[in-house]
PyMOL commands that place a pseudoatom at each C-alpha (Angstrom):
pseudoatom trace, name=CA, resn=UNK, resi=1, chain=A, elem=C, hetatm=0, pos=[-95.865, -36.266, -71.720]
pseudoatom trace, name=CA, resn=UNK, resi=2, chain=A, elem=C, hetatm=0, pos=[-99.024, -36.612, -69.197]
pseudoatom trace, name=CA, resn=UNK, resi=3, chain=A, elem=C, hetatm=0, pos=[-98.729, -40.887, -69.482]
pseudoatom trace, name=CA, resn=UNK, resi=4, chain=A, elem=C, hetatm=0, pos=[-95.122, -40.870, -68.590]
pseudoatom trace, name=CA, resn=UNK, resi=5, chain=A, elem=C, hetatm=0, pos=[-94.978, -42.968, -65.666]
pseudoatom trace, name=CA, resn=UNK, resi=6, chain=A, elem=C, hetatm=0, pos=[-90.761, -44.032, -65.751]
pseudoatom trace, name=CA, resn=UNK, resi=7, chain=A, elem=C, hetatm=0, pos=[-87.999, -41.923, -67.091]
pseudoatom trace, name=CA, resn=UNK, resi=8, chain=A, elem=C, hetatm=0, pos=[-84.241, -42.008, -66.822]
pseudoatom trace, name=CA, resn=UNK, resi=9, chain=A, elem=C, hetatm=0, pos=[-82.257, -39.314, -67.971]
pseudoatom trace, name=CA, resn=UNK, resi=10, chain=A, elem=C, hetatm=0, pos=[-78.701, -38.596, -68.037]
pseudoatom trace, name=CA, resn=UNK, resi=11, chain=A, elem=C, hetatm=0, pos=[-78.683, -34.326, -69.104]
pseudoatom trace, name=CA, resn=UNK, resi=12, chain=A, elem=C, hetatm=0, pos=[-75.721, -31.959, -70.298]
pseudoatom trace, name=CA, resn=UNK, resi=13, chain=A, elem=C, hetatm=0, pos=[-78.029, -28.971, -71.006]
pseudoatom trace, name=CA, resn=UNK, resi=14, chain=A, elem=C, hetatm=0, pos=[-82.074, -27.652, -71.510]
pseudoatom trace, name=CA, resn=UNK, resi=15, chain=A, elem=C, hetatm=0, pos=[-82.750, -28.735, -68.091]
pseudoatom trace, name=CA, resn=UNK, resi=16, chain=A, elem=C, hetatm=0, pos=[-85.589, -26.464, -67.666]
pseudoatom trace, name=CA, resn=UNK, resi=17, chain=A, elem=C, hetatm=0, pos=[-87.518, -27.902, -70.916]
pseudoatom trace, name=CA, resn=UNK, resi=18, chain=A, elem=C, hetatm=0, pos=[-86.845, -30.707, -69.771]
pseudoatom trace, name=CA, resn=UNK, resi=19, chain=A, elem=C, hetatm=0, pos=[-88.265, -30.952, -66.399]
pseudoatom trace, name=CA, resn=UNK, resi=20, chain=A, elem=C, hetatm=0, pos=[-91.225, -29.142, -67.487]
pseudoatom trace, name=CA, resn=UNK, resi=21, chain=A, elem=C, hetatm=0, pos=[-92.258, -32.041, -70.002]
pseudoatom trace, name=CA, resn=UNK, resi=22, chain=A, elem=C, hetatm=0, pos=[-91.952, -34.891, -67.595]
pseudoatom trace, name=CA, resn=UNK, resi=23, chain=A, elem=C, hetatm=0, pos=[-94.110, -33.628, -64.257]
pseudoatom trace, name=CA, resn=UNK, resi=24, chain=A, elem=C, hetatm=0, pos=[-96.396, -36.296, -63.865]
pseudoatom trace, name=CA, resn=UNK, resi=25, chain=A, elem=C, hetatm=0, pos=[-93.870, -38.871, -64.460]
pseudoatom trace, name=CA, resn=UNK, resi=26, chain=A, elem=C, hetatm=0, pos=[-94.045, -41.239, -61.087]
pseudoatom trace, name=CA, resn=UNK, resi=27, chain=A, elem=C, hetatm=0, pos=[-90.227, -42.987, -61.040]
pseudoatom trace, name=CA, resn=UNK, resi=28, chain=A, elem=C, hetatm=0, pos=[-87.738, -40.549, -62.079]
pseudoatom trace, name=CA, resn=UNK, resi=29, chain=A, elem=C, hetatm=0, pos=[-83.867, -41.434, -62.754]
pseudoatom trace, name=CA, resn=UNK, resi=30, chain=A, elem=C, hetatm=0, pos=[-81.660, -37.862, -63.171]
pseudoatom trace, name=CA, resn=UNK, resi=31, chain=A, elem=C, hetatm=0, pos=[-78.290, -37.262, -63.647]
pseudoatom trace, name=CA, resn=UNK, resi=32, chain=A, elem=C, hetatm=0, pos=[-77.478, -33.525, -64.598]
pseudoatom trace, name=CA, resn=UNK, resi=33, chain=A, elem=C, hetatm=0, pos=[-73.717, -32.803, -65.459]
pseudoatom trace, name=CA, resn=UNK, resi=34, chain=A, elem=C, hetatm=0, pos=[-73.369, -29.613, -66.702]
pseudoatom trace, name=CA, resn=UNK, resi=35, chain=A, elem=C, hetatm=0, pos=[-75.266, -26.444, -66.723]
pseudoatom trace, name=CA, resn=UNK, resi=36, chain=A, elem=C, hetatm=0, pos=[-74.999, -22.958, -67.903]
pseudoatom trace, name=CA, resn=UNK, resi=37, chain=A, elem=C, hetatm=0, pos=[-74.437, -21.334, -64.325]
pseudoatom trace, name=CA, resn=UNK, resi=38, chain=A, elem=C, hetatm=0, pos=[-77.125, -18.427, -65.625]
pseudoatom trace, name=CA, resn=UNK, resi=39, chain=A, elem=C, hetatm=0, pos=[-79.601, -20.653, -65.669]
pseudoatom trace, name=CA, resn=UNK, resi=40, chain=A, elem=C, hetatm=0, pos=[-82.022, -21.863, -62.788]
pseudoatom trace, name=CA, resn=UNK, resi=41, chain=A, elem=C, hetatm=0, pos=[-82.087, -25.897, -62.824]
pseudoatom trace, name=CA, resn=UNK, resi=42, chain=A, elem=C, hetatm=0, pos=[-85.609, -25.900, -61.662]
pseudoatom trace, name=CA, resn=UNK, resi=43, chain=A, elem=C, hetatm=0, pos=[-87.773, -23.331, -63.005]
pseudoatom trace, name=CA, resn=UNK, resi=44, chain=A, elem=C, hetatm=0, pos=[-90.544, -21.622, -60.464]
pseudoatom trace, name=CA, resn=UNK, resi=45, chain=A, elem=C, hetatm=0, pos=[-93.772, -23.028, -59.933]
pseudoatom trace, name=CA, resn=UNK, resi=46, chain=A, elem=C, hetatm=0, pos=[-92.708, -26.623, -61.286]
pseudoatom trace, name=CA, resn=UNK, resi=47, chain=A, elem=C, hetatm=0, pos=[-94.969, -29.385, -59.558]
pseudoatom trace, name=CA, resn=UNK, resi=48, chain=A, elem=C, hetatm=0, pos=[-94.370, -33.481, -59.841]
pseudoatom trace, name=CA, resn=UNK, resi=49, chain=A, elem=C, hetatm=0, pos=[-97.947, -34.191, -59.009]
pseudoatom trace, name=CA, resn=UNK, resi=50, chain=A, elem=C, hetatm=0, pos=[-97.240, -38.375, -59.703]
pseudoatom trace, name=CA, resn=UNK, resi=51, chain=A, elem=C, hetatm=0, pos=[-93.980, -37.833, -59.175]
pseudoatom trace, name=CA, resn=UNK, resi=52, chain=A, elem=C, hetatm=0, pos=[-93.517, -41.318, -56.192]
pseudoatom trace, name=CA, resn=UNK, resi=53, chain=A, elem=C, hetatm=0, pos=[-89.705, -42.367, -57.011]
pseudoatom trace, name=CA, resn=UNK, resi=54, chain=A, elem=C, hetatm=0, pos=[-86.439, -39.982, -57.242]
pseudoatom trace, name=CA, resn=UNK, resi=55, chain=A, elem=C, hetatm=0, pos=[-83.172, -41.003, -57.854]
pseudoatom trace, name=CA, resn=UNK, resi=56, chain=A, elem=C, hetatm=0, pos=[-80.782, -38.149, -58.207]
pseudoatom trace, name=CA, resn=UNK, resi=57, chain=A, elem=C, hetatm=0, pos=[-77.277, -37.824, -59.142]
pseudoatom trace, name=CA, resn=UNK, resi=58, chain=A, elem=C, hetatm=0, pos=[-75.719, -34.748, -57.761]
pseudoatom trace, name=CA, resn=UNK, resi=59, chain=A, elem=C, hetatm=0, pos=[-72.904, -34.162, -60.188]
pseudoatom trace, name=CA, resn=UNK, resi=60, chain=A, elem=C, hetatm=0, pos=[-72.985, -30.947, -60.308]
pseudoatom trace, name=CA, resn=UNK, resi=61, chain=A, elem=C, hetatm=0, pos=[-72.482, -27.935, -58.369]
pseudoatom trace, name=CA, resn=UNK, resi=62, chain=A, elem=C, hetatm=0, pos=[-76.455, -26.359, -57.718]
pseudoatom trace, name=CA, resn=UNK, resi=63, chain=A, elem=C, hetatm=0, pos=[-77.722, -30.195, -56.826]
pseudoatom trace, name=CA, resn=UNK, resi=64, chain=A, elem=C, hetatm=0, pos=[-78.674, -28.572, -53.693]
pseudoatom trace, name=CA, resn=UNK, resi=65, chain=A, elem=C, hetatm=0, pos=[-80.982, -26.215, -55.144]
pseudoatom trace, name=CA, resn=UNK, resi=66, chain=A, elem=C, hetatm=0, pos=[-82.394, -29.088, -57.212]
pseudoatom trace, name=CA, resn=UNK, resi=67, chain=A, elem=C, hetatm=0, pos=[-82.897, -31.270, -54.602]
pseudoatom trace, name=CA, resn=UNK, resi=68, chain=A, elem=C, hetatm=0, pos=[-84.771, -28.612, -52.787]
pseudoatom trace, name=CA, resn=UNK, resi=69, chain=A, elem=C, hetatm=0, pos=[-87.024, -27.635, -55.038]
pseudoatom trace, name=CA, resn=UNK, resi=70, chain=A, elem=C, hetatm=0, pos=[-87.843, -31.451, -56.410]
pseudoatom trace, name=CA, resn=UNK, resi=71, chain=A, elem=C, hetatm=0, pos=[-88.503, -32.367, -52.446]
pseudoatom trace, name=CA, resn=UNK, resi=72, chain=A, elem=C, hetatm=0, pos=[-90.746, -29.291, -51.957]
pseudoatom trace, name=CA, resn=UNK, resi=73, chain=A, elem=C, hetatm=0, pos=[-93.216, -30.279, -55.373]
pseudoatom trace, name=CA, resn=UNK, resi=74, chain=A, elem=C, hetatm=0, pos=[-92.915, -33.697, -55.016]
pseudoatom trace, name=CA, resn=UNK, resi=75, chain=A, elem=C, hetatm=0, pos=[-96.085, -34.670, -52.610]
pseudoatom trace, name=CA, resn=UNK, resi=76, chain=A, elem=C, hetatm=0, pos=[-96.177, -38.152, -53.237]
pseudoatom trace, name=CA, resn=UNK, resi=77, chain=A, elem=C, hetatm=0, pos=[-92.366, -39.231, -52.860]
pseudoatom trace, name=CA, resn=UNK, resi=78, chain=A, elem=C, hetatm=0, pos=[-91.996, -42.386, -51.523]
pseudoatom trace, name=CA, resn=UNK, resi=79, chain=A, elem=C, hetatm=0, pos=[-88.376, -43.438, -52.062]
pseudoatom trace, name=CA, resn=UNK, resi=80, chain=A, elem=C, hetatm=0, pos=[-85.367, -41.012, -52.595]
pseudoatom trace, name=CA, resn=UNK, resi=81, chain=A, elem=C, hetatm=0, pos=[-82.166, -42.518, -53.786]
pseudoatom trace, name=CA, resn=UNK, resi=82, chain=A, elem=C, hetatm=0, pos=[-79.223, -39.645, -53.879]
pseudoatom trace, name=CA, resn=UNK, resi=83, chain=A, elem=C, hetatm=0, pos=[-76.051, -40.741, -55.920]
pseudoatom trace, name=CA, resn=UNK, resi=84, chain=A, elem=C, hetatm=0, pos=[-73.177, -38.716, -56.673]
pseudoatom trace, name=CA, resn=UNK, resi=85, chain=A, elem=C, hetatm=0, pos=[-69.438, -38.985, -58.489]
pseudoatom trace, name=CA, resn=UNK, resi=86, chain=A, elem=C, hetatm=0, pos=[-67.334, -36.319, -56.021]
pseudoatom trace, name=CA, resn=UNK, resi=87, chain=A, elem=C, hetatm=0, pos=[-64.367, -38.101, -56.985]
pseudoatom trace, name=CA, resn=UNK, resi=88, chain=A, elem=C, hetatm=0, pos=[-64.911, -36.481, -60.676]
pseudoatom trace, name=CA, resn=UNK, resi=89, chain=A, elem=C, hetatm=0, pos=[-66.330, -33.079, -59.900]
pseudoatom trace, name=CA, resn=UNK, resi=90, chain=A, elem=C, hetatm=0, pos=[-65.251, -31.878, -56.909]
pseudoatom trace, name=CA, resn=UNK, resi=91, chain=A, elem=C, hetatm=0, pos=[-66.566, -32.034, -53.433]
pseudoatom trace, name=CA, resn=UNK, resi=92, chain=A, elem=C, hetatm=0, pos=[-70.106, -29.810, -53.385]
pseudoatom trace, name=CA, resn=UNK, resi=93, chain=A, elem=C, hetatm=0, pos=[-70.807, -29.767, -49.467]
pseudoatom trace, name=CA, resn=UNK, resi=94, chain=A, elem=C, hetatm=0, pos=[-74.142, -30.506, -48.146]
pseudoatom trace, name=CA, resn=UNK, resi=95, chain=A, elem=C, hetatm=0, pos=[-75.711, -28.234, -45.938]
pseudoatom trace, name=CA, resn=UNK, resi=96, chain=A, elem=C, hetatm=0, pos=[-79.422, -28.172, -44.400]
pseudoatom trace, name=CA, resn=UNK, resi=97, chain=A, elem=C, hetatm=0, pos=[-79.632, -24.699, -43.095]
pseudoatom trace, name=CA, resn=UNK, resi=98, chain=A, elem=C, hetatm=0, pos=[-82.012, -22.333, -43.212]
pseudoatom trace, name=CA, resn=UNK, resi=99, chain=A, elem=C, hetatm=0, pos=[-84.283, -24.851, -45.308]
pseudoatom trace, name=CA, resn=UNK, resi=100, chain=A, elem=C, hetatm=0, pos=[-87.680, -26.138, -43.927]
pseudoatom trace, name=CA, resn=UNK, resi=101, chain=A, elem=C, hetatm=0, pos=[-88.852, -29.872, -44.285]
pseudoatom trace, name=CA, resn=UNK, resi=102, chain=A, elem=C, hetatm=0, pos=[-90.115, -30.475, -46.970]
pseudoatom trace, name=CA, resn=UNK, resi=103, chain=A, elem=C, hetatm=0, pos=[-93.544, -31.591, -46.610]
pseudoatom trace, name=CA, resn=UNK, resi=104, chain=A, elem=C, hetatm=0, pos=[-93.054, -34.841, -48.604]
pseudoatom trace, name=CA, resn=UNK, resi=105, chain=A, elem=C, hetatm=0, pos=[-90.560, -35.719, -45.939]
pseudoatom trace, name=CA, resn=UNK, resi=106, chain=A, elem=C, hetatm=0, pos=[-93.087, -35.461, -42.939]
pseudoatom trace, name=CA, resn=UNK, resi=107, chain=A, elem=C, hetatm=0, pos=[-95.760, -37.557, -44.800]
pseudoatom trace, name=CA, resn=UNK, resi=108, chain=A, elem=C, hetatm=0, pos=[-94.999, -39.623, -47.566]
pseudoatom trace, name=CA, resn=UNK, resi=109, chain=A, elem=C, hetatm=0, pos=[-91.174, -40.671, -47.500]
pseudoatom trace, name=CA, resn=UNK, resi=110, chain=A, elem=C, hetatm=0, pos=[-90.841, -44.118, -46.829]
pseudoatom trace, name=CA, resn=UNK, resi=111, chain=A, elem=C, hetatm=0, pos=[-87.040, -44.752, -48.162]
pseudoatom trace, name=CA, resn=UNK, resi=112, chain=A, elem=C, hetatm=0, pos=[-83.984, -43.089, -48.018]
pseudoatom trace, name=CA, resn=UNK, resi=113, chain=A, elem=C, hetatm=0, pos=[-80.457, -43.438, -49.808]
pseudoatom trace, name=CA, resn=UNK, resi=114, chain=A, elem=C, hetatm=0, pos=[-77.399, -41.308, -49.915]
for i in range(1, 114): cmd.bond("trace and resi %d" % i, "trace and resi %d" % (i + 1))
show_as sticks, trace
zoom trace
């Protein structure tokens, strides 16, 4: 989907196929609540060249790894809106260790939201 330019998603499984037909979307809406814990959420060398606007719901228990990888291939992120329903699926703890910044952080980040 090379035009897409606003998607909102709410996904139980195919994560992977998914991902891989929306990178040049620019305003992305993804909530992810279940996945087979064999497979990678984000597959390697996955790049949101458009990608401006990222709201993420972190419902499930590798959102961390997700996260990651959308902030590292995700040049042009401007706003960053992280949501999450603990209450339902447990606590998942958030750590920043042994993780550099991600280079959209340092230069194109304007907003914020967890």
């Amino acid at each position: 989907m090379p035009k897409l330019e606003q998607a909102d998603f709410n996904v139980a499984d195919d994560i992977q196929k998914l991902l891989e037909s929306i990178t040049s979307v620019k305003c992305l809406s993804l909530s992810i609540y279940f996945h087979n814990e064999q497979e990678s959420l984000y597959p390697a060398g996955l790049v949101f060249n458009q990608l401006e606007h990222l709201k993420l719901c972190i419902d499930n228990r590798d959102w961390q790894q997700l996260l990651f990888r959308l902030l590292e291939n995700s040049f042009k992120l401007q706003s960053l809106y992280i949501f999450s329903d603990f209450e339902q699926y447990g606590n998942a703890p958030f750590s920043w260790n042994n993780i550099s910044v991600p280079k959209c952080l340092l230069e194109s980040l304007e907003s914020f939201e967890f």
